[in-house]
C-alpha positions in Angstrom: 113.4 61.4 55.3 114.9 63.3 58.4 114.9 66.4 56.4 111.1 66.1 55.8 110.3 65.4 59.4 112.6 68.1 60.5 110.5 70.7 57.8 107.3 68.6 59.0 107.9 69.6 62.7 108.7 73.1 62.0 105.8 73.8 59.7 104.2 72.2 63.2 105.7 74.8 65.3 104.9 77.4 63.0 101.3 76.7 62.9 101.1 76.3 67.1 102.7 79.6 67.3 100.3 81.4 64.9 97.5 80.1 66.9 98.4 79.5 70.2 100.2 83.0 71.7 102.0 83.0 74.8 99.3 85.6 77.0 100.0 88.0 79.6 97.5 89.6 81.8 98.5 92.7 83.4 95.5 93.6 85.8 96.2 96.5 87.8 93.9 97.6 91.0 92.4 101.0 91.4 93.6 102.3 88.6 92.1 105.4 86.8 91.2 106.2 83.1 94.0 108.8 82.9 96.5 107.8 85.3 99.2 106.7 82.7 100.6 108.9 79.5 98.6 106.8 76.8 95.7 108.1 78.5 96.1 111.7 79.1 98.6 112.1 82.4 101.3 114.6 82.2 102.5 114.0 85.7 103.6 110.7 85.6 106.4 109.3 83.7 105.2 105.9 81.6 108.0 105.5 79.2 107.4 101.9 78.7 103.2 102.0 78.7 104.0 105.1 76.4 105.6 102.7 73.9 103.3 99.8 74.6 100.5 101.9 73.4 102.4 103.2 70.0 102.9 99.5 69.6 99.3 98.3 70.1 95.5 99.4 70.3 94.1 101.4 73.3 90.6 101.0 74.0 88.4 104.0 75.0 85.1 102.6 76.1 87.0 99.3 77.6 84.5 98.4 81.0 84.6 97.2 84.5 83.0 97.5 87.6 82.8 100.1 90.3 85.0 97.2 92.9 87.0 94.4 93.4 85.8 91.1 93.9 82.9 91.4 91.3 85.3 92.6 88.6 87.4 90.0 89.0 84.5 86.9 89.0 83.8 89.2 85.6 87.1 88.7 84.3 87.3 85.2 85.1 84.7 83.9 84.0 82.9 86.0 81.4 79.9 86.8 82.8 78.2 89.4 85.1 79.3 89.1 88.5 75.9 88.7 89.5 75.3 86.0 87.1 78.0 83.9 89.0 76.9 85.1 92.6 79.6 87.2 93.2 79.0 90.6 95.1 81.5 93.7 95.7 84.3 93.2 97.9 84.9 89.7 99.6 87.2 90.0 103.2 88.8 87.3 104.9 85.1 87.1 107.4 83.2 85.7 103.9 83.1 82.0 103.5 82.0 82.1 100.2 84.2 82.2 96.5 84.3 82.0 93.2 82.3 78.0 92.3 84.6 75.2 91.8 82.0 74.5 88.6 83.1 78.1 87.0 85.4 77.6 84.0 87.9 80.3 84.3 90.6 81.6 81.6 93.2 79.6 82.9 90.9 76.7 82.5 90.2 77.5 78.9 94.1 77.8 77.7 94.7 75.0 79.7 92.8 72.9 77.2 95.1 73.6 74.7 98.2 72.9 77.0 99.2 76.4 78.3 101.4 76.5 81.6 99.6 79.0 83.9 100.2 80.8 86.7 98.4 84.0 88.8 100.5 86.7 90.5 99.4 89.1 93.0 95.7 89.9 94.0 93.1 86.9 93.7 90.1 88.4 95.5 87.7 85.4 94.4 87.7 83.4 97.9 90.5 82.8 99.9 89.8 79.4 101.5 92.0 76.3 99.5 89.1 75.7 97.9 88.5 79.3 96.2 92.3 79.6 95.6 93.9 80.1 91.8 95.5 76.4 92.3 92.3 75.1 92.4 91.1 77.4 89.2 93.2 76.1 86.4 96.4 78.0 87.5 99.5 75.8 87.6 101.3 78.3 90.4 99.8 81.0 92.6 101.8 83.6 94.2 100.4 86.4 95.8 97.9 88.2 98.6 94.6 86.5 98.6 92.5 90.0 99.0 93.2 93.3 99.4 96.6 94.6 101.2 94.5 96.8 103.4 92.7 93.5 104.9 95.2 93.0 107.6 96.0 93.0 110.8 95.2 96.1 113.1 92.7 97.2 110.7 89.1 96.0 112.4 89.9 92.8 113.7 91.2 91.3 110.5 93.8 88.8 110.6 97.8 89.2 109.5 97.9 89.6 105.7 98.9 86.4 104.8 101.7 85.9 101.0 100.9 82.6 99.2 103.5 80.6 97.3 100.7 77.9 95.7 98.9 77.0 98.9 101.2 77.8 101.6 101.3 80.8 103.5 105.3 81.8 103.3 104.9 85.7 104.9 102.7 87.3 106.8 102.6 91.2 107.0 105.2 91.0 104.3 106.6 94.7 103.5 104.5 96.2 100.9 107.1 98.3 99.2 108.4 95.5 97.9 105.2 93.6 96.3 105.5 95.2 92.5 109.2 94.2 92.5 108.6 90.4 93.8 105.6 90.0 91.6 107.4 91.5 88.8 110.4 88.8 89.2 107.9 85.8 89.8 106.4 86.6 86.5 109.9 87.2 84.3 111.5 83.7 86.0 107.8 82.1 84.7 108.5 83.6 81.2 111.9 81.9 80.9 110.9 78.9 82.9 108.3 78.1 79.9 109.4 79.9 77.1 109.1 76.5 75.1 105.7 76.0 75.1 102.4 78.1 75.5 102.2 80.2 78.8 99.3 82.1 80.4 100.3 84.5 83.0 97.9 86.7 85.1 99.1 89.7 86.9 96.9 91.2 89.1 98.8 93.7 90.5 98.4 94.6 94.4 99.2 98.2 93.3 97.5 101.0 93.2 94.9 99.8 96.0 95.7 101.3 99.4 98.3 101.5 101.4 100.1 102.9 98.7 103.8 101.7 98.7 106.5 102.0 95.7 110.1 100.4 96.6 113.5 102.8 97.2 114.4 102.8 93.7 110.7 104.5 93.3 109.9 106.3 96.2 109.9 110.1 96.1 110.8 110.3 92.5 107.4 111.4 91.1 105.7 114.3 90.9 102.5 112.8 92.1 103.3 111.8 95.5 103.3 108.6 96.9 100.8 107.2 94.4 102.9 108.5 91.4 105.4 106.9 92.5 103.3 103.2 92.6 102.5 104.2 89.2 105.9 104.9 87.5 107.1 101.4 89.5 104.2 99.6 87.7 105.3 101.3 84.6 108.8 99.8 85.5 107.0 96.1 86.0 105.9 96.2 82.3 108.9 97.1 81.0 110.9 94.3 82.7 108.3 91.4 81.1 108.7 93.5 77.4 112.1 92.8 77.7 112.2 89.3 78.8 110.0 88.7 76.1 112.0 90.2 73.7 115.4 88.6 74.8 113.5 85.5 74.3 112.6 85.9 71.0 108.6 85.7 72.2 108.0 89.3 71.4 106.0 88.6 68.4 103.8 85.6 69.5 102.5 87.0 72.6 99.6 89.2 73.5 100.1 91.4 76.4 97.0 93.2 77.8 96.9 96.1 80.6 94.2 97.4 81.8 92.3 97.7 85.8 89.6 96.3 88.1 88.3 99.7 88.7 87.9 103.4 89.1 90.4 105.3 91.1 90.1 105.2 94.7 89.0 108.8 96.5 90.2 111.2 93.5 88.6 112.0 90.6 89.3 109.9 87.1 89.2 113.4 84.6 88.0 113.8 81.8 85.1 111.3 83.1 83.0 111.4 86.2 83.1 109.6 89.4 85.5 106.9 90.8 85.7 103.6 92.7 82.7 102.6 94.1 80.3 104.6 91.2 78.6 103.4 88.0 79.5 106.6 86.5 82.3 106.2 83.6 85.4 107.3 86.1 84.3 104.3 88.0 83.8 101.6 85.8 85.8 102.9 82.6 89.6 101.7 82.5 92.5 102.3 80.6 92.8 99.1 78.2 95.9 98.3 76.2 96.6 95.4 74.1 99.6 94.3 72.1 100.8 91.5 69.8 103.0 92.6 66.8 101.8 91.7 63.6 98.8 91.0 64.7 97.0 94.0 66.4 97.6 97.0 64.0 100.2 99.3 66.3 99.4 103.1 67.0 95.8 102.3 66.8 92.3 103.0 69.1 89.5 101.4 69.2 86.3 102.9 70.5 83.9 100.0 70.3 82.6 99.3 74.0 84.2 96.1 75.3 85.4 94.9 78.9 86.9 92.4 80.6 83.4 90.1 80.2 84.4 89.6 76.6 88.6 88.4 77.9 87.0 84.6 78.5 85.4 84.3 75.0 88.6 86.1 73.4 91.1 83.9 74.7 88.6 81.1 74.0 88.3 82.0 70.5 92.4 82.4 70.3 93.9 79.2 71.6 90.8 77.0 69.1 88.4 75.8 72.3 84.6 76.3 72.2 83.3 78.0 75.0 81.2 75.4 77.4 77.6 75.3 76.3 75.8 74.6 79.1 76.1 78.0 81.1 75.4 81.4 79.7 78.5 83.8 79.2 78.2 87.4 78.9 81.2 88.3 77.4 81.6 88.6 73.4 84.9 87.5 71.5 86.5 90.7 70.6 89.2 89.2 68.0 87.1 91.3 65.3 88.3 94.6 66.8 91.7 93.8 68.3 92.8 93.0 64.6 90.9 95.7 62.8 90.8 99.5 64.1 87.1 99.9 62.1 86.1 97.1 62.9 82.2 97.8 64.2 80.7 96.4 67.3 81.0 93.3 68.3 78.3 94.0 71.1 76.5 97.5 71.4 75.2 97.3 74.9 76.8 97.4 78.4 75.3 96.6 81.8 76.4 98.8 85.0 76.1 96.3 87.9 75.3 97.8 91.3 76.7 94.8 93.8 73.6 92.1 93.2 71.8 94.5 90.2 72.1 96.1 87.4 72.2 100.2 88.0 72.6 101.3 84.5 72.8 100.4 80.8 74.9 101.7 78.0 73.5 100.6 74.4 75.3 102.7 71.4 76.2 106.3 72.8 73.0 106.5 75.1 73.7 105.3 78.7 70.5 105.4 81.1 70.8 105.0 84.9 67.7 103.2 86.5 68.9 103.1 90.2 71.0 106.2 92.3 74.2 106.3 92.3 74.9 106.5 96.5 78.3 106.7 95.7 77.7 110.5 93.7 78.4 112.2 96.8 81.7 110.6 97.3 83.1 111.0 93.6 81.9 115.2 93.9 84.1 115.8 96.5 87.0 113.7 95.1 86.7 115.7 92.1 87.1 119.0 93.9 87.3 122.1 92.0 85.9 120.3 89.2 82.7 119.2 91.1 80.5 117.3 88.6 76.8 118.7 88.9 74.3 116.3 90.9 72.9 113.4 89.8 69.4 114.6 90.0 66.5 111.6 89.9 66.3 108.5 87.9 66.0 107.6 85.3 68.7 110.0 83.8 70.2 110.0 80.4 73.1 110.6 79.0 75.0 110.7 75.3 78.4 110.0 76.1 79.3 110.8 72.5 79.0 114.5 73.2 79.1 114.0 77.2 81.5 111.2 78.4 81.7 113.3 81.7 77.9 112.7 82.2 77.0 116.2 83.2 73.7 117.0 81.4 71.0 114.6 82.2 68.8 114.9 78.8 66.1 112.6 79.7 63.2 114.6 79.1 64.1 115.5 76.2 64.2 111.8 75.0 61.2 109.7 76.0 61.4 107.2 73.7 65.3 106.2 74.0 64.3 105.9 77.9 61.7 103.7 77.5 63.8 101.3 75.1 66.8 101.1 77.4 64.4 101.0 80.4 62.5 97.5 78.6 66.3 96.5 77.8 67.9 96.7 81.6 64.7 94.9 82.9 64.7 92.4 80.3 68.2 92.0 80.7 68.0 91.7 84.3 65.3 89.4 84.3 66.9 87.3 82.6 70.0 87.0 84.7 68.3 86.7 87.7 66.7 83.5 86.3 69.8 81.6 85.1 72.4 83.1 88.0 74.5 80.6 89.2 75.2 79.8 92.4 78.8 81.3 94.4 81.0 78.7 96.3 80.3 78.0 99.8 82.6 77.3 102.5 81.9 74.1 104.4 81.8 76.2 107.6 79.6 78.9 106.0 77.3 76.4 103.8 76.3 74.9 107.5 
């Protein structure tokens, strides 16, 4: 009898694990499409990224949005940041956040009994209220907002560390941040390595100031913000190793990708950067890994984004999505496990801060609204100065144009006309069943 309840528990076990990975959300800030070697930079040194990619699927056409705060409500939540009332970038003046009725990802494994926990950059809200401990995450650590929100810098107030809800620094040294985050998330790994564990990384690098610790600094061939790189390189190699040690390596998906375009320089072979709807704004490196599961060494082209996280992780840990509210998001299980797989959803909406700017459905991407941020990404991209954006509505096949430099509109009435009907339909439809943000008691006065 005790050896059929011992076999009965392990079969137990066995099943849990095959459903119910450990997940880790590596979610880096400013980050550009080719800033790491899986993605094209030869300046850099990525070892462990390098690896990670030969052991996992990249994803080419993996999207974003042009800014923080809205990318982030995107990711959490799986919709549209304008479908949950979440604008651009929220500072420490805004009273609003991220709605207490939002179910988040941490709130969806949580269902199934995951330990969670949020390092770094939150950016949804930073009064109690908005905070990670009061969004399904078990244990918060991190800067609420940006590191460039702080004191000295137009009347904003010290930069304030959270350890849950309790602010434990203020200023704290900056050089240090990737190294302390990195060591909150490996002591959360072995702290849980029992049961299920959900741990999101939003790393405070690569957003400006730039800072890299001493073992880092000076030792790349990119300056100052090669150097942040390489050290982030360093952070994932330190959890694949925990993970490893701790015999977890093969039950838990990793995912790396970023919140954004790069900030002020150019994100080649694409156009435009932070702040733009063009691809090297809202187009991010994307890598996921989970042995045996995802086929390794393989690339998936398939649009996707961090919209369709929500549903994935949903569809992963056995929980059905809430049905009263709307997601945008798609679960994405179907190409994570198959590298020809086809698409799970062939359209993509470019949100301008409250609107949508521009659509992508197949290869064909249509811009409805200016892009006021053109300017900017042309003289980031210096010598390589992408022609101007000339009037909307322009067109563009990013099959045979990912740099969006010819504007073939004219030539192509009728694919106009259908994205044009799809965006304002689309739109429309949002604007209708958006959900209000969080308010602040002070602001909601």
């Amino acid at each position: 009898m005790r050896h059929l309840l011992l076999l009965s528990l392990f079969l137990c076990g066995f099943a849990h694990a095959a459903t119910t990975p450990n997940i880790v959300l590596i979610f880096i800030d400013d980050m550009g499409y080719a800033d790491i070697g899986p993605f094209g930079n030869k300046e850099v040194r990525t070892p462990h990224l390098d690896k990670f990619a030969t052991e996992g699927m990249k994803f080419t056409s993996f999207y974003a949005t042009p800014v923080c705060s809205m990318s982030r409500a995107c990711l959490m939540t799986g919709c549209y940041n304008t479908r949950v009332s979440i604008p651009g970038v929220l500072f420490p003046r805004d009273t609003i956040g991220l709605h207490s009725d939002e179910v988040t990802l941490a709130e969806i494994v949580k269902q199934k009994g995951y330990a969670t926990c949020a390092i770094g950059k939150w950016h949804l809200g930073h009064y109690p209220e908005f905070m990670p401990t009061r969004q399904g995450f078990d244990h918060y650590f991190g800067l609420p907002y940006s590191n460039d929100m702080q004191a000295g810098r137009k009347e904003m107030p010290p930069l304030p560390l959270y350890d849950d809800e309790k602010v434990i620094e203020t200023q704290p040294d900056q050089s240090q941040l990737t190294r302390r985050y990195t060591e909150q998330a490996v002591k959360f790994i072995r702290e849980h390595k029992e049961a299920p564990f959900f741990i999101y990384l939003p790393h405070t690098m690569i957003h400006g100031p730039l800072a890299a610790s001493e073992a880092f600094i000076g030792k790349s061939k990119m300056g100052l913000i090669g150097d942040a790189i390489e050290e982030i390189d360093w952070s994932v190699g330190q959890i694949m190793t925990t993970l490893q040690e701790l015999k977890l390596d093969d039950n838990t998906l990793v995912i790396f990708t970023s919140d954004n375009g790069p900030a002020g320089r150019a994100a080649p072979p694409l156009r435009g950067n932070k702040g733009t709807n063009f691809e090297g704004g809202v187009r991010e490196p994307c890598i996921m890994r989970w042995p045996g599961k995802i086929p390794a060494g393989t690339i998936c082209n398939q649009i996707a984004g961090n919209i369709d996280i929500l549903p994935t992780f949903a569809k992963l840990v056995g929980i059905e999505p809430a049905k009263d509210r709307i997601l945008d998001g798609r679960d994405i299980t179907p190409l994570m496990f198959n590298a020809n797989a086809g698409p799970v959803r062939d359209t993509h909406l470019y949100i301008g801060g409250n609107n949508a700017a521009a659509i992508r459905q197949g290869d064909w991407k249509l811009f409805l609204k200016g892009d006021a941020a053109d300017k900017k990404a042309k003289k980031a991209a210096g010598k390589t100065k992408p022609p101007k954006g000339g009037p909307v509505p322009s067109l563009y096949n990013l099959a045979t144009d990912p740099g969006e430099t010819q504007d073939v509109a004219a030539a192509n009435p009728e694919i106009v006309a259908r994205l044009k009907q799809e965006l304002l339909s689309r739109e429309a439809e949002i604007q209708v069943n958006k959900r209000p943000a969080g308010k602040h008691a002070e602001g909601a006065k």
